[in-house]
N, C-alpha and C positions, 0 to 999 in steps of 0.2 A: 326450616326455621326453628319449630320445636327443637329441635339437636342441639344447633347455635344458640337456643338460650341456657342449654343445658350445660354448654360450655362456658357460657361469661359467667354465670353464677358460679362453678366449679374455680374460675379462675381466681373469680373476685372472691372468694373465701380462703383459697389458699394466700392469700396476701398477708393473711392473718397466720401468723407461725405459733399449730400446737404441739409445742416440745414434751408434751407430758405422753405417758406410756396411754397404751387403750387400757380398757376398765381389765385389772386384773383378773385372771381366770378364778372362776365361782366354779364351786362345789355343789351342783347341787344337789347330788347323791348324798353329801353331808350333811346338807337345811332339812332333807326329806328324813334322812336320820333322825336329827336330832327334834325335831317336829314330833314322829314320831315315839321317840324319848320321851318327852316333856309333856306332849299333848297341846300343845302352844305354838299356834302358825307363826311367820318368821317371814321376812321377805329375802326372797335369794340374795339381793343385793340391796345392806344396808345404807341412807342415806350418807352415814360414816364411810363408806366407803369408795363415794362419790372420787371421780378422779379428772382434773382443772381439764375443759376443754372436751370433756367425752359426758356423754348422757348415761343414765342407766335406766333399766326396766325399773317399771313400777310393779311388779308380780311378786304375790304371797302365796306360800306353800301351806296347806291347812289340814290334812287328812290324806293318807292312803286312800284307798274306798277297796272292799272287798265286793268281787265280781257275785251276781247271781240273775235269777230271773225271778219275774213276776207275771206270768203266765195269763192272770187276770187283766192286765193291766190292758186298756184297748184303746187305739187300733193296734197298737204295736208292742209286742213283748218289751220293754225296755229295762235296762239293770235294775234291781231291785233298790240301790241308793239311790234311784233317782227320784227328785220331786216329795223328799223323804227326810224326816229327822234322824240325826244321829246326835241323840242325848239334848243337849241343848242347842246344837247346829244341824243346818238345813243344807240339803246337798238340791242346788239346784239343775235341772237339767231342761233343753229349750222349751220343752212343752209349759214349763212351770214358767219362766219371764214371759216367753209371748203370752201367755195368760192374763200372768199379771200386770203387763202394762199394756195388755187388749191390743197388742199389734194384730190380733184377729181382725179385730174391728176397724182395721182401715179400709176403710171400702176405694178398692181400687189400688191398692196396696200391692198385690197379686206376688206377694214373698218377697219385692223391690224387682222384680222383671224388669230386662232392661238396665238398669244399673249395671258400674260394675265399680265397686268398692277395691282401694287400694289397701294392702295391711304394709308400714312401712316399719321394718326390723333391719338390725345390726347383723352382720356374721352370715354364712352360709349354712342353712341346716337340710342335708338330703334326705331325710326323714320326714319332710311338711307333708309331702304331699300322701303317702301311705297312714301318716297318724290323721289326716281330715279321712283318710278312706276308712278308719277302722272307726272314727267317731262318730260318722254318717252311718254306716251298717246297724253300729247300735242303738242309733236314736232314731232310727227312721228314717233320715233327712235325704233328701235326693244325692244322687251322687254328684258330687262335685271335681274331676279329673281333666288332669292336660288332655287327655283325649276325645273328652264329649266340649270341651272350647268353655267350660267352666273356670277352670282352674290355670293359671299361669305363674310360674317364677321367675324370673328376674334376677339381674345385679343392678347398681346403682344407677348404669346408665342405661339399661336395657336390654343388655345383651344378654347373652347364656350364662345362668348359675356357676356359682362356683369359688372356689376361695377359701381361707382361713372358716374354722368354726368355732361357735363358745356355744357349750352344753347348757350354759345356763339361759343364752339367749335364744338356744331352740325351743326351750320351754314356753317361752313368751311368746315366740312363731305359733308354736301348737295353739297355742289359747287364741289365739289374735286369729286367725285363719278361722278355727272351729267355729267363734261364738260368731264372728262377722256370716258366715254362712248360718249357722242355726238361728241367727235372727231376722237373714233376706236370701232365704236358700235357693231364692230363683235368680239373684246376683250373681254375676261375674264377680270372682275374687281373683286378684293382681298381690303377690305379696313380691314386693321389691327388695331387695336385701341390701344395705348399705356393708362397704368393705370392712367395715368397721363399726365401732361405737363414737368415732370423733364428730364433734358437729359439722365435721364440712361433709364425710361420710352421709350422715343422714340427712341432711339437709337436700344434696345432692340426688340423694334418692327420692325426696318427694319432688320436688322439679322433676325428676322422670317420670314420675306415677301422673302426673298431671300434663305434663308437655309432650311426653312420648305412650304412655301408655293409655291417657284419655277419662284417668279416673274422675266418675262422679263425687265421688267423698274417699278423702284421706283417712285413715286414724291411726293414731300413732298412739304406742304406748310406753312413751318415755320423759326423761326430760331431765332439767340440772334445778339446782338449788340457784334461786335468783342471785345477781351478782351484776354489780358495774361493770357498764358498755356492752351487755347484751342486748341492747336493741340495735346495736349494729349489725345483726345478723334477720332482724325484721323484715329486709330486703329480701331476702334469702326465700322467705316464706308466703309471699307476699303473690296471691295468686286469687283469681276469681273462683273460686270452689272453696266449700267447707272442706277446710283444713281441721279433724279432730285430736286434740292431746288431752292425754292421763294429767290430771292433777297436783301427782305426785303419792305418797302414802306416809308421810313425817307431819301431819298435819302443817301447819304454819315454820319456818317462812312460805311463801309461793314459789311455783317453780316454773321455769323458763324451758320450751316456748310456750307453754300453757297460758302465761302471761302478756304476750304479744297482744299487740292489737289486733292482729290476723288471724290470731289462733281462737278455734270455741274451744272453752276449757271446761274439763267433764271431771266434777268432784264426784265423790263416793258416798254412799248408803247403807245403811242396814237394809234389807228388805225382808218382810216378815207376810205369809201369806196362810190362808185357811185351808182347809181338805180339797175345796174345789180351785185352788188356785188364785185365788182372787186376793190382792191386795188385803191385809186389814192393819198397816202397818209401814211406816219408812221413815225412818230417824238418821239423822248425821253421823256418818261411821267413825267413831274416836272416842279413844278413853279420857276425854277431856282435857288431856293435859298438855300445851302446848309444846312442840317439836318431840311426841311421841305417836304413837299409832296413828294414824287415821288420815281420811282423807286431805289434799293438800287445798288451801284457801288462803285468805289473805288480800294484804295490799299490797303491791309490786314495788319493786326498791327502786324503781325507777322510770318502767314505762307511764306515759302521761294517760290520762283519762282519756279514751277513746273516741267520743262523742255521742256515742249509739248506747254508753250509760247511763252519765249525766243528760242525753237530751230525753231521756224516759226515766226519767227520778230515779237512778239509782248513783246514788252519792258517798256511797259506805267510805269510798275513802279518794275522795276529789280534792286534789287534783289529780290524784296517780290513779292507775286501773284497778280495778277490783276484780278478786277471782274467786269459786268460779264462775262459769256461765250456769251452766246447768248441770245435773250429777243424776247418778246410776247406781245399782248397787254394786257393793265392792265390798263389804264388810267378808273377811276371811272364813269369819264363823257360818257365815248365809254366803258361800261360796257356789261358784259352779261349777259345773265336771268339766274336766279336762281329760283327753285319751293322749297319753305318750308312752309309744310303744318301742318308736327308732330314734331315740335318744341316748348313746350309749353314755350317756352321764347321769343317767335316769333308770331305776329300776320299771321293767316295761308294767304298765298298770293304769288304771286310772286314778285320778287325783282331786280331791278340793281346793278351791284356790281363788283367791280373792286379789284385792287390791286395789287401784283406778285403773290397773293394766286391765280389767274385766269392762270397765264403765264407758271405755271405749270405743271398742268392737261393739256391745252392746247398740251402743245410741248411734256409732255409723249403721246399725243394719236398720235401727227403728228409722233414720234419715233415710234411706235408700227406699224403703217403703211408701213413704210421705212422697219421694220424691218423683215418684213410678205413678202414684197416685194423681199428682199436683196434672203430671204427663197424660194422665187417661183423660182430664178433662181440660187439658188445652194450656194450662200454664205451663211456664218456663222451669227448668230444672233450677235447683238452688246455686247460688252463684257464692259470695263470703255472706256466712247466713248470721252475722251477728246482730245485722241491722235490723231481720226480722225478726228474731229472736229477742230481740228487746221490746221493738215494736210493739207485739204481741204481750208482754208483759205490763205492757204500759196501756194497751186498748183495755186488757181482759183477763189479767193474770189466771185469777183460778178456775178459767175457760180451758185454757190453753197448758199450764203447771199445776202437779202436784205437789201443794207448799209443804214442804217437812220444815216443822216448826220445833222439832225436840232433838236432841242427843248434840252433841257437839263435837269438833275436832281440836278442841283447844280454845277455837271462838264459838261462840253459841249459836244453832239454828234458830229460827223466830219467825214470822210474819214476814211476808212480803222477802225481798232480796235479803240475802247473808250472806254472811263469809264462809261457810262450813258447808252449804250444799249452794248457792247464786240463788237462781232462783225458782228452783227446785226440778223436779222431773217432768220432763215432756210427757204429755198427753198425745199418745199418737192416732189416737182418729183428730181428734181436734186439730192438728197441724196439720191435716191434711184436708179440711177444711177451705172450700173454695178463695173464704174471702182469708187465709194468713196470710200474710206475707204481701199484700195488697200492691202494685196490680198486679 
């Protein structure tokens, strides 16, 4: 049955004819270049260069990092950039987010045990699974491998890897794999690979991650610039699980499916933390100015209000949807490490790297936590989490979120829901919280 539905939806999407080429081939040995160069992150693939009918990564290139150790550093030697300033930017690495957003402190959390987290990308990249090997080694993290039943790859529909590749969407593989394990390293990770970059490609591919492969939580780190008659692909996505997408990095307009009513959409952060790790800081990642840097937000060109905002007072822009849900950090500058080593489009090294392509993986592994947790004591695994996620907002906000009230994407953070971060960062002991989510 799961198969067959994997076909009608395949079928019913190709009805729709996309004559436009796939996302042309990225450089990103030349972003990392000229990064480099300039000293100024850059996203591999500019919103401009978006192409009708195909998604692109939301990933920012932010810093080389030069390898060393830190001998002191305990329990585990870890590179000397990690958890560490460089000049005015912060290289974060997992010990530093689980800190700071106390994923310790889920009790009954036990790494998301049990879960197993889908990462859904474009292209075939044979290197995933050796660059999670080499980024686990140096963080400590358990191993995660096709042979200990951790680790699994995929094509669209399920079967054995393989296919066309694009170097710049391995990179986003690397990242999406790495962070979803170093934030629920006792997770099954599933990365499905779409043939492509077209929406029926990936769409396709989450239908398998959910129908065939059994994923607890999706996250995707992609999407298009909103546009007329995209909710006719709503269908597509439309599945009892948390579905997670990137918000985009152009701040405003919103971007699709982020904007779906199916979709939780996870805007971007600055995160700003003290010696010990600990939060003292989170503002809206953007330079203010609308359709340049920063997290993507807004009001949708078209999807209607959802019900599960307006019926918990949030109205920012009723009757359409408001995006996004909730947000992570992503700011380039307070970036996280990245290991790409088998990427021959990539000089082998480690890397800074931001964007909402980070704020995704992210907040699936903190979900997967919650949801192992919710598991330990007798509730139901999370089904489409927007209803509780509102819920929640509307019992108990600053229970449950932490409200980033400063920095902007173009539109202002503030009090309560906005456009620039929804409404705001998960609290993940508190979500995991007997009574969320209510019964």
């Amino acid at each position: 049955m799961h198969i067959r539905n994997v076909a009608l939806i395949a079928a019913t999407l190709l009805l729709v004819c996309q004559f436009a080429p796939a996302q042309s081939a990225v450089s990103p040995a030349h972003v990392i270049a000229n990064v480099n160069l300039t000293g100024k992150a850059a996203p591999l693939v500019s919103a401009s260069q978006e192409v009708s009918g195909h998604y692109r990564q939301h990933v920012w290139i932010a810093e080389t990092l030069k390898l060393g150790k830190l001998a002191q550093t305990t329990p585990f030697a870890l590179p000397s950039f990690c958890n560490h300033a460089s000049g005015s930017n912060y290289n974060f690495c997992p010990t530093g987010v689980l800190t700071a957003y106390n994923v310790y402190g889920v009790v009954g959390g036990n790494g998301g045990a049990g879960m197993t987290i889908a990462i859904v990308d474009a292209f075939h990249y044979a290197g995933a699974e050796a660059d999670l090997a080499t980024f686990n080694a140096a963080m400590g993290l358990p191993a995660c491998t096709t042979g200990n039943g951790c680790f699994k790859q995929v094509n669209q529909t399920g079967g054995a890897p393989g296919g066309p590749a694009d170097n710049g969407w391995a990179v986003e593989v690397s990242l999406d794999i790495e962070w979803a394990h170093a934030m629920a390293p006792n997770a099954k990770i599933v990365l499905v690979e779409g043939d492509d970059n077209s929406f029926d490609s990936l769409n396709i591919a989450v239908a398998t991650a959910v129908n065939v492969m059994g994923a607890d939580i999706v996250s995707n780190s992609y999407g298009a610039v909103d546009f007329p008659g995209e909710s006719f692909y709503d269908a597509a996505i439309n599945f009892n699980k948390p579905l997670l997408y990137s918000s985009g990095d152009a701040s405003t307009p919103t971007s699709y499916p982020c904007s779906s009513p199916y979709a939780t959409c996870i805007g971007g952060t600055k995160l700003t933390v003290d010696g010990t790790l600990h939060r003292t800081a989170e503002v809206a990642w953007g330079d203010g100015i609308p359709g340049d840097s920063g997290g993507g937000g807004g009001c949708s060109v078209e999807e209607l209000d959802p019900g599960y905002q307006s019926s918990n007072g949030v109205l920012n822009c009723f009757p359409l949807r408001s995006t996004p849900d909730v947000s992570a950090l992503a700011d380039p500058s307070h970036g996280v490490v990245v290991a790409i080593f088998n990427n021959p489009g990539v000089p082998p090294g480690y890397y800074r790297v931001g964007g909402t392509s980070v704020a995704a993986p992210v907040t699936a592994g903190i979900y997967a936590n919650v949801n192992t947790a919710r598991v330990s004591f007798g509730k139901a695994r999370f089904g489409q989490m927007n209803g509780v996620l509102y819920q929640a907002f509307k019992a108990n906000a600053p229970y449950f979120y932490f409200d980033v009230v400063l920095g902007s994407n173009g539109l202002p953070a503030g009090p309560g829901y906005d456009l620039a971060t929804g409404m705001g960062v998960s609290k993940s002991p508190a979500m995991a919280n007997r009574f969320f989510g209510l019964p």
